[in-house]
Each structure stands twice: as structure tokens, then as C-alpha cells.
C-alpha positions in Angstrom: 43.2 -83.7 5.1 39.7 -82.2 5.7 38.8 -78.6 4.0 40.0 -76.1 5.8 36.9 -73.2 7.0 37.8 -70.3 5.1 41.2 -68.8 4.9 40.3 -66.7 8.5 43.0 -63.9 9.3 46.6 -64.0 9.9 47.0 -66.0 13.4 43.3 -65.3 14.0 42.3 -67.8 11.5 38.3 -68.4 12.0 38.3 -66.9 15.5 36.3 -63.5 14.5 33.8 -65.2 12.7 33.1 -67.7 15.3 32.5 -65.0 17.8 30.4 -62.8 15.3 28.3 -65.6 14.1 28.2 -67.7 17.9 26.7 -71.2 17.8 25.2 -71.0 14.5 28.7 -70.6 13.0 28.9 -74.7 13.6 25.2 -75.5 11.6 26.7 -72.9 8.9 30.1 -74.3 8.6 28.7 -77.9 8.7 26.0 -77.1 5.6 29.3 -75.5 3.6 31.9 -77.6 4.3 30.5 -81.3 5.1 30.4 -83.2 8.4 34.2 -83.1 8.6 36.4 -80.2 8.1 39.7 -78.0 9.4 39.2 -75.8 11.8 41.7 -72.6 13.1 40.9 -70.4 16.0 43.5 -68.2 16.7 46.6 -70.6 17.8 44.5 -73.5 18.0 43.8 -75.8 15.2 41.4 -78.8 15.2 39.8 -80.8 13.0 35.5 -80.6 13.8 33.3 -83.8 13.3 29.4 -83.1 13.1 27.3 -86.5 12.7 26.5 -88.8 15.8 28.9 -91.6 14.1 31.7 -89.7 14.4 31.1 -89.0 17.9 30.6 -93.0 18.2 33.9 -93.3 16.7 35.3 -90.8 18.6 33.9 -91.2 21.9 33.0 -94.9 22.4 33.8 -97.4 19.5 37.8 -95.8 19.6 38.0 -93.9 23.0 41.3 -95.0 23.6 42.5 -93.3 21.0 41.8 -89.8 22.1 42.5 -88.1 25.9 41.8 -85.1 27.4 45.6 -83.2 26.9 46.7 -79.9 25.4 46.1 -76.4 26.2 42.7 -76.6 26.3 42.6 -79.1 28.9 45.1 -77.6 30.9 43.1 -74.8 31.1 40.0 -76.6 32.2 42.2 -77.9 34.9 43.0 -74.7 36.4 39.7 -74.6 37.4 38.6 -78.3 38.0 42.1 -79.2 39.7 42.0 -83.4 38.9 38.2 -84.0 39.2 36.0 -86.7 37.1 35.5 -84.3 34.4 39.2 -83.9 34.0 41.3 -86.9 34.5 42.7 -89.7 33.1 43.4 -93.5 32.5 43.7 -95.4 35.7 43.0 -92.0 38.2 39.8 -91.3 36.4 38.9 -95.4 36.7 39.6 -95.4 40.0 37.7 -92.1 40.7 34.8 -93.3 38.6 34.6 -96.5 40.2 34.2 -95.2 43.7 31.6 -92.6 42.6 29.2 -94.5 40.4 27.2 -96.6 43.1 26.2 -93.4 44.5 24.9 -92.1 41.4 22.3 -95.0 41.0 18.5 -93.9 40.4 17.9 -95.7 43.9 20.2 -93.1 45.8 19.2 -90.2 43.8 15.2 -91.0 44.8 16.7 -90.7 48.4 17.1 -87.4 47.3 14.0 -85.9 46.7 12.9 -84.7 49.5 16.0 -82.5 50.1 15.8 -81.0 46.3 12.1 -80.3 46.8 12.8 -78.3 50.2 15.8 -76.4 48.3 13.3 -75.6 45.6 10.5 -74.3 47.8 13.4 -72.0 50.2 14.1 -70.3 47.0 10.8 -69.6 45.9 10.6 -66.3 47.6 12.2 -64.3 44.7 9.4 -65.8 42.4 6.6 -65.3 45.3 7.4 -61.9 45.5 7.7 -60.7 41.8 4.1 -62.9 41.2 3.2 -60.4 43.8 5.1 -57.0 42.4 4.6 -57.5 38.9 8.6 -57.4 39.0 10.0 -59.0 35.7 12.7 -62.6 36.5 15.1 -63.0 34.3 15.4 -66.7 33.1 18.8 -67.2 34.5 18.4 -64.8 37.4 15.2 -66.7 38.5 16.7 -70.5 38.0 20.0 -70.3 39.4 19.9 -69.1 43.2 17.3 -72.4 43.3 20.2 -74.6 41.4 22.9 -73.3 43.8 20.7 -74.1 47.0 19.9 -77.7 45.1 23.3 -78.9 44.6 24.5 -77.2 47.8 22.3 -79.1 49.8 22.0 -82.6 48.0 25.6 -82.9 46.8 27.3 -80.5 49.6 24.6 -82.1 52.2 25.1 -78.4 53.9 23.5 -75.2 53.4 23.8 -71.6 51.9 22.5 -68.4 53.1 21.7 -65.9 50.5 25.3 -63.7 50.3 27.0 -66.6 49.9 25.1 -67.7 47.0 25.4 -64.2 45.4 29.1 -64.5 46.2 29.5 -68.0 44.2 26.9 -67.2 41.4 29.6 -63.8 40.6 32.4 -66.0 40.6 31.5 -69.0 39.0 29.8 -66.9 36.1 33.3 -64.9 35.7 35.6 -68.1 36.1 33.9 -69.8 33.4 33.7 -67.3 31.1 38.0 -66.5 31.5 38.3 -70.2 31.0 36.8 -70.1 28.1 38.8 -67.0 26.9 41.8 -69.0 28.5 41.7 -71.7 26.4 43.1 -69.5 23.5 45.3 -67.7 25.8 47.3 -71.3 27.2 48.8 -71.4 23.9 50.3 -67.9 23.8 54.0 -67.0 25.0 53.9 -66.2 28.3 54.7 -62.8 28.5 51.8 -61.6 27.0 49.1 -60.1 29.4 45.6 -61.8 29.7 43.2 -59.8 31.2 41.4 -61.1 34.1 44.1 -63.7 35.3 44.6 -61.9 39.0 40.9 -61.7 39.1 40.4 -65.5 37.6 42.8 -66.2 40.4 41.1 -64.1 43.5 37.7 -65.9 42.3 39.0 -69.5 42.5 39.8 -68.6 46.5 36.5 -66.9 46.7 35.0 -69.9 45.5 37.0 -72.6 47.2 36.6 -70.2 50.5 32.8 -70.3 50.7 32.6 -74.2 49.2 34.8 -75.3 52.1 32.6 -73.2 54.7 30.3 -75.1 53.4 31.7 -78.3 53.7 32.8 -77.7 57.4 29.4 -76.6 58.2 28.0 -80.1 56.7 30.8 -82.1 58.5 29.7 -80.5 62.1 26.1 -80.9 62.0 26.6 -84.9 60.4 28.8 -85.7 63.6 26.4 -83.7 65.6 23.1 -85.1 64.5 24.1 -88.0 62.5 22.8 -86.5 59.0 23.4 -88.0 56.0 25.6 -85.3 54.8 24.2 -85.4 51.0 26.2 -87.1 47.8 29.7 -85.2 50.0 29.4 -87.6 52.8 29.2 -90.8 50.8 32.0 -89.9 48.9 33.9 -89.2 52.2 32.8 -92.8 53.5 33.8 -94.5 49.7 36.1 -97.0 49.4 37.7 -98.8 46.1 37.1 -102.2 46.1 39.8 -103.2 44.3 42.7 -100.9 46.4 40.6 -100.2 49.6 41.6 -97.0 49.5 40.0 -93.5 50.5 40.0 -90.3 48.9 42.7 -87.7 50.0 41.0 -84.2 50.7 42.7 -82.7 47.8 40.7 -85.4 45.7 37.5 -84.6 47.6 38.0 -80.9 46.5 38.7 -81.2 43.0 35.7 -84.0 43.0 33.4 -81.4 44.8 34.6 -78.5 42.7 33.5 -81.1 39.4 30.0 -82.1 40.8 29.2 -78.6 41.6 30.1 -76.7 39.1 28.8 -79.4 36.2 25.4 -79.7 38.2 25.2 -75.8 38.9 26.5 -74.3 35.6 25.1 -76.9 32.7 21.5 -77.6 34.7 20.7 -73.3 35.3 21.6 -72.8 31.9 19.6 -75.7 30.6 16.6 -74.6 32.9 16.7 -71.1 31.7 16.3 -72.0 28.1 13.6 -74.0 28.8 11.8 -71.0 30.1 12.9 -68.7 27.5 11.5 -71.3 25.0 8.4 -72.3 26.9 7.4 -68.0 26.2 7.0 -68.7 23.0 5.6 -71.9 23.3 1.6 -71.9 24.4 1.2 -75.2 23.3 3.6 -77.2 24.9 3.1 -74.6 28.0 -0.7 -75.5 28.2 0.3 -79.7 27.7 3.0 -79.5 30.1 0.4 -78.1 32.8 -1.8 -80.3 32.0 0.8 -83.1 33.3 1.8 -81.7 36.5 -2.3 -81.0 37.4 -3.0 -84.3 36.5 0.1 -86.0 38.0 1.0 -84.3 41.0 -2.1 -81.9 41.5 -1.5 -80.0 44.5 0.2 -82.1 46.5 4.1 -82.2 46.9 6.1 -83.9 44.2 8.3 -87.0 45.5 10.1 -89.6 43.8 7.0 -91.1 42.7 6.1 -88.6 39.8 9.1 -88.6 38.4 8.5 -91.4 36.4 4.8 -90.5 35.3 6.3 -86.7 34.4 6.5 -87.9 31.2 5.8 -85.0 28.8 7.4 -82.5 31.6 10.9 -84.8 30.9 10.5 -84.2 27.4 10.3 -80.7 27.4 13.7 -80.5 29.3 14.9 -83.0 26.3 14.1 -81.0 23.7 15.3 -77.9 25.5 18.4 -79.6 25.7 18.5 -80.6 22.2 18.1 -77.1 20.3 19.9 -75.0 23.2 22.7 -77.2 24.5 24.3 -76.0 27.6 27.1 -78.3 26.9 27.4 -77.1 23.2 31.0 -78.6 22.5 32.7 -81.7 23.0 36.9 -82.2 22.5 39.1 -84.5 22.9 42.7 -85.0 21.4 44.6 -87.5 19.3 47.0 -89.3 21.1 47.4 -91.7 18.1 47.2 -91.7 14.2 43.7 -92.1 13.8 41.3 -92.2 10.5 37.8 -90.7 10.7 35.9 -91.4 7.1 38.7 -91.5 5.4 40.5 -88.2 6.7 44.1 -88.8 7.9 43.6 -87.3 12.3 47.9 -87.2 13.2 48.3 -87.8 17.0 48.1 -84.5 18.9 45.6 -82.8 16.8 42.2 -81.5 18.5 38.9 -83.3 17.3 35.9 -80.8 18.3 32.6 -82.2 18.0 30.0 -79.4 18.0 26.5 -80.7 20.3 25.2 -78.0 18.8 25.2 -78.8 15.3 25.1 -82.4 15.7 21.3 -81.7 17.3 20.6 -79.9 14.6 22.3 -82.5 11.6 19.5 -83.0 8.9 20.1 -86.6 8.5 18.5 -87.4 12.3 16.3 -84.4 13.0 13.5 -83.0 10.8 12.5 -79.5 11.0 15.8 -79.0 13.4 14.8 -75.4 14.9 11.1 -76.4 15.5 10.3 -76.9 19.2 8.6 -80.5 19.7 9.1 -81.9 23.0 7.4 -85.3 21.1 10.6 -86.1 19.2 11.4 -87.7 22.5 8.9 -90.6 22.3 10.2 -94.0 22.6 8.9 -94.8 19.3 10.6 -91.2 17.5 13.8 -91.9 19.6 14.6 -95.6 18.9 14.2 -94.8 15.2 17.3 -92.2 15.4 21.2 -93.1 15.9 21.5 -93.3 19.8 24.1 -90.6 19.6 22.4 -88.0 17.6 21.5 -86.2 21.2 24.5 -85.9 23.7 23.7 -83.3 26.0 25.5 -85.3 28.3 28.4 -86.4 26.2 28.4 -90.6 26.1 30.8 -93.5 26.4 32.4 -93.9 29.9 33.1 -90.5 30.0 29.0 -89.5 29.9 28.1 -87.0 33.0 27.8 -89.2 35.8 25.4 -86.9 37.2 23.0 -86.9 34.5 20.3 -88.9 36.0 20.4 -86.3 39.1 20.3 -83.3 36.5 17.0 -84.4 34.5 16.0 -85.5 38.2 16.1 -81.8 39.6 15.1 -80.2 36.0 11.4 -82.2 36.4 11.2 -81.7 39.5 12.0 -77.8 39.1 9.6 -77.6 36.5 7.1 -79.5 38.0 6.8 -76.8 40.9 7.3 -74.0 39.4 4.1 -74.8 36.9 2.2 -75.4 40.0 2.3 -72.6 40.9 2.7 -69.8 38.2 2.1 -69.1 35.2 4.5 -67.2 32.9 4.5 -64.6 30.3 6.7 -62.5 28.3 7.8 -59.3 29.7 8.9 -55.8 28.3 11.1 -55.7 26.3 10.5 -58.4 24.2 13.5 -59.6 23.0 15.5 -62.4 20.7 17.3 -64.5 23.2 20.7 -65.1 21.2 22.6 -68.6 22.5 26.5 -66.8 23.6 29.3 -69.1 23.8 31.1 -69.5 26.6 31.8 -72.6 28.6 28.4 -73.1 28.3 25.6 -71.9 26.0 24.3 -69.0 27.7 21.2 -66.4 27.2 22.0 -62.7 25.8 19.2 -60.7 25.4 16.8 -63.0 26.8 13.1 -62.1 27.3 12.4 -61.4 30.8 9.2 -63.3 32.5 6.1 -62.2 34.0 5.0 -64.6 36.5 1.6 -64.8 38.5 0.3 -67.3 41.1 -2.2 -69.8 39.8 -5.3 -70.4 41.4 -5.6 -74.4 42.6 -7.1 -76.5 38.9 
């Protein structure tokens, strides 16, 4: 068997260290202990792999050999319902198959236009504090113009200003108890978990205002033929193999998915990006330098994307040293080997984003900031899985494409028109794990308007 990470407390095993020490207990553990090793947090043991070919092994070369069950899952679920994220063998196939098509690059450059109009509605908060002085907080600033992205290219609808407020509070809270709850699934049931009534009032909140939504799209489609967004298609989808349609239970729990992956993983990403483009004048001053020589003043559109080379990169490396999707799991549902350790079915395989972007043996100088490691040349001399901020294999994001579609585009606007500086107090942003890799105690930013280059 693999070492085991310290002998932890009784039935807390490594749980208060993880929480003391964060992400960087997975770097630590991974420098100690080697790129495979036991792992116990609280009830749950797993087994942690930390180089790209283990993910490979994991994830692609032996998929079938590890599922999405367990406690943790089911706790996932509670939230998700059944959606792409979350299911399984021929469901998730069939699902998959009659989503895909309307993921392609082609349908997502239909798109534009509608993320750059959700961009420029929510530019008030950032017009206004340009014109205040006001300090933004990275994650305050970036997610009410997330939430009016997805909700009007996936949702094809719109949302008014309480209702985004009123999601934003109850996503924020339901991922956080799922995280929490994925310890709590395998206690006995009589012991109290704080939050459940509220985790349970904030999954009707949500679902409340995302079928309002919904309706609202449905209406104005039959009423002025619109194209409804990414929602109508999958309405309209068929399987070509069964013919078949998607109940409106699957619709939810598909909805649910797309929204919640596109909203929670992309503001978090975005954030960080600002946080680390403070302390960055370098790569702040090149990445202007892109969007005044690319798209100038005039409006971005599907045709920058492509040319936004440097301004993807950014994002990339964002997404390699802060990780919104910091963990990956999956579960044994065979006797597997993985270099030479014995993995019995049922047991939990973790593999840590966070530390495998940071492994020594693909990355050099793993906490510098250098957007350039994403050159073609720097990339296709690393192992192709040694960044996954996406995950890989069939199971990769399917949105992915749309996310590092809405990140440049974000970016591109927002450095056309301000400029950015570190407010008071200056402080360490510290990553904090929940579902996703969020900011605590990030800097807050001073923005100004920029005069025309």
C-alpha cells in the first residue's frame, strides 16, 4: 500500500491539517511523501496520485475502471440532481451525445454577440467605482457579469439585478455545505449538520429563480422566434441513435450542471486572474498591449478571439497556479494497480490539480507567474496532462471552449477600458478550499477609465 500522510487524529485523521495548511497541504504532502500516498480525512480515506500519468492512467488510458460513486458523489448529486457532471455509463453517453454538437467552436462564435452585450450591461458597477474611487473586490466585480453571461447565452433569458444577488448568495452557500457535506454523507444519520435546512431552502431558492428564468426565455422564443441560447437547443436535441428528447427533469439537472460549472469555476478563475494581474506590471502592460493592438476601440467579436493570443495565456496560467477546479476524484470500481501500489475496488483515488500544476518534473519555477509557458513550442514539450483545469478524457468540461471563450473576451473589455491597481489594504490573497479554489483576503482593486491609445 502507499504511505499513509501522517498518523492525523483519532477519526479526524489528516482533516485539521488540511484545513490549516489549505491547497498547499497537497504540494507539501506530495514533496514528503512521493507522487502516491494514503490519504485520511475524517471518515474518508483515499489514496492521492500527483503526476499527469497517473491522471492518464486514471482518467483516460483506464477510465473504465473508476466511476463517480460513494459519498462524495452522492453528495455532489444533491446538488447537481443527474446532470453531465454527475452521471454514468450509458445515461451520461446518451446525455453527452445529445449535447456535444452544440458545444462546437462554430456554435459558441454564434455566441459572441450575446456575451459581449451581458458584459457591457454589467459594466455599471465598474463605471461607477472608476468614477467614485470605490475599491471592487475581484470576486464581487467578476461574478454579477458571469451570472448575466451564462444566464443569457446558456439560459437564452435574462436577469434583473435582485435576482442575481439572490443566486450569487445561494450558490456561494450551497457549494460551500457541499463541500462540508462530503464529509458529513458518511456519518450516522443522527448526527446534526449544520446548515442542511438552509442547504435545502437554497436549492428551491435557486431552482425558483432558474426556472423563472427559463419560462421567461420560453415566452419571448415563441413570441419573437429567438434563439433561446445553448437552453433552446438542448430543448430541440434529439439522440440519433434512440430519437429521443430530454424529459424536463433532465433539462433541470442539465441546466443546474451548465450553470453552475460555467458560473462558479469561470468567476473564480477570472478573479484570480485579477488578483494576480496586481502584482503583475509586466504581463499587465503586454496584455494591453494585445487588446490595443488587436481590437483597439472597437467591439470585440468572434474574430479576435483567435488573434488574443497572449490575453488567452494569461487566463492559462491563471488557471494553472490558481485552479478553480483544484481536485479531481473518482472511485475504484475494480482492483486496479497504479505504479505498483495495490488500488482495492471502492477505494477513492484523489488527484490534486493543484499540485499536479505545480509537479517539479513538468513546470520550472512552479509559483512564478509566466503566461509564456503556454506557447505552442513550451506546451508540446510537456506531458499533455500536466494542466487539467478542465479535467480530460471523455469526461473533460464540455463547456471549456465557451469558458476560455467568455474569460478573453471578459478580459479583453475590461483592459479597454480600465486600468487597475491595488487598493487599501493590501493584502495576501490566500487560495480557500471549497468546491472551488476561492480568494480570502484578497486585495481589493482600484480601477480608472483609460483614455482611448
Amino acid at each position: 500500500m502507499p504511505p499513509l500522510v501522517g498518523g492525523g487524529l483519532p477519526l479526524l485523521g489528516s482533516l485539521p491539517a488540511l484545513l490549516s495548511q489549505q491547497a498547499e497541504f497537497f504540494p507539501r504532502a506530495r514533496a514528503r511523501h512521493g507522487d502516491v500516498y494514503r490519504l485520511r480525512l475524517g471518515p474518508l480515506s483515499m489514496i492521492v496520485v500527483n503526476h499527469p500519468r497517473h491522471v492518464q492512467h486514471v482518467l483516460r488510458d483506464c477510465s473504465s475502471k473508476y466511476g463517480k460513486g460513494g459519498a462524495l458523489w452522492d453528495s455532489i448529486r444533491t446538488l447537481l440532481g443527474n446532470g453531465l457532471g454527475v452521471s454514468e455509463g450509458d445515461y451520461w453517453l446518451r446525455q453527452r451525445r445529445m449535447m456535444q454538437p452544440h458545444f462546437h467552436r462554430e456554435r459558441l462564435d454564434e455566441l459572441v454577440g450575446v456575451m459581449v452585450d451581458a458584459i457591457d450591461d454589467e459594466l455599471e458597477v465598474w463605471d461607477t467605482a472608476a468614477r467614485t474611487g470605490s475599491p471592487l473586490h475581484p470576486m464581487h466585480a467578476v461574478s454579477p457579469i458571469i451570472m448575466k453571461l451564462i444566464t443569457r447565452a446558456v439560459l437564452g433569458g435574462d436577469i434583473d439585478r435582485e435576482e442575481i444577488e439572490l443566486l450569487t448568495a445561494r450558490v456561494t452557500f450551497a457549494l460551500s455545505y457541499v463541500f462540508r457535506g462530503i464529509v458529513a454523507q458518511e456519518l450516522p444519520s443522527w448526527v446534526p449538520v449544520p446548515g442542511r435546512r438552509r442547504y435545502q431552502q437554497a436549492l428551491r431558492d435557486m431552482d425558483a429563480v432558474l426556472f423563472k428564468i427559463i419560462e421567461r426565455s420560453q415566452r419571448r422564443q415563441q413570441r419573437a422566434g429567438d434563439s433561446g441560447g445553448l437552453l433552446a437547443t438542448l430543448m430541440s436535441a434529439v439522440d440519433p441513435e434512440t430519437g429521443q428528447r430530454m424529459t424536463a427533469d433532465q433539462l433541470r439537472d442539465e441546466v443546474v450542471t451548465l450553470f453552475l460549472a460555467g458560473y462558479e469555476t469561470t468567476s473564480t478563475g477570472l478573479a484570480w486572474t485579477l488578483q494576480l494581474l496586481l502584482h503583475e506590471p509586466a504581463v499587465m502592460a503586454e496584455l494591453r498591449a494585445e487588446v490595443d493592438r488587436v481590437v483597439g476601440q472597437s467591439r470585440p467579436d468572434a474574430s479576435h478571439l483567435a488573434r488574443l493570443s497572449y490575453t488567452r495565456m494569461v487566463f492559462q496560467e491563471a488557471l494553472r497556479v490558481r485552479p478553480p477546479l483544484w481536485w479531481l476524484v473518482r472511485v475504484a470500481v475494480v482492483d486496479d494497480e497504479i505504479d505498483g501500489f495495490h488500488v482495492p475496488a471502492g477505494t477513492f483515488v484523489l488527484a490534486p490539480t493543484y499540485a499536479i500544476h505545480r509537479h517539479p518534473d513538468c513546470w520550472e519555477d512552479p509559483e512564478r507567474f509566466d503566461p509564456g509557458r503556454f506557447t505552442p513550442e513550451r506546451t508540446a514539450s510537456r506531458h499533455k496532462l500536466a494542466w487539467i483545469p478542465f479535467g480530460t478524457g471523455q469526461r473533460q468540461c464540455i463547456g471549456s471552449t465557451f469558458a476560455m471563450a467568455e474569460a478573453q473576451l471578459i478580459l479583453a473589455r475590461l483592459v479597454q477600458r480600465y486600468t487597475f491597481a491595488a487598493g487599501s489594504p493590501r493584502r495576501t490573497a490566500v487560495p480557500a478550499l471549497s468546491i472551488a479554489l476561492r480568494i480570502k483576503n484578497g486585495t481589493p482593486l482600484r480601477v480608472t477609465r483609460r483614455s482611448p491609445p
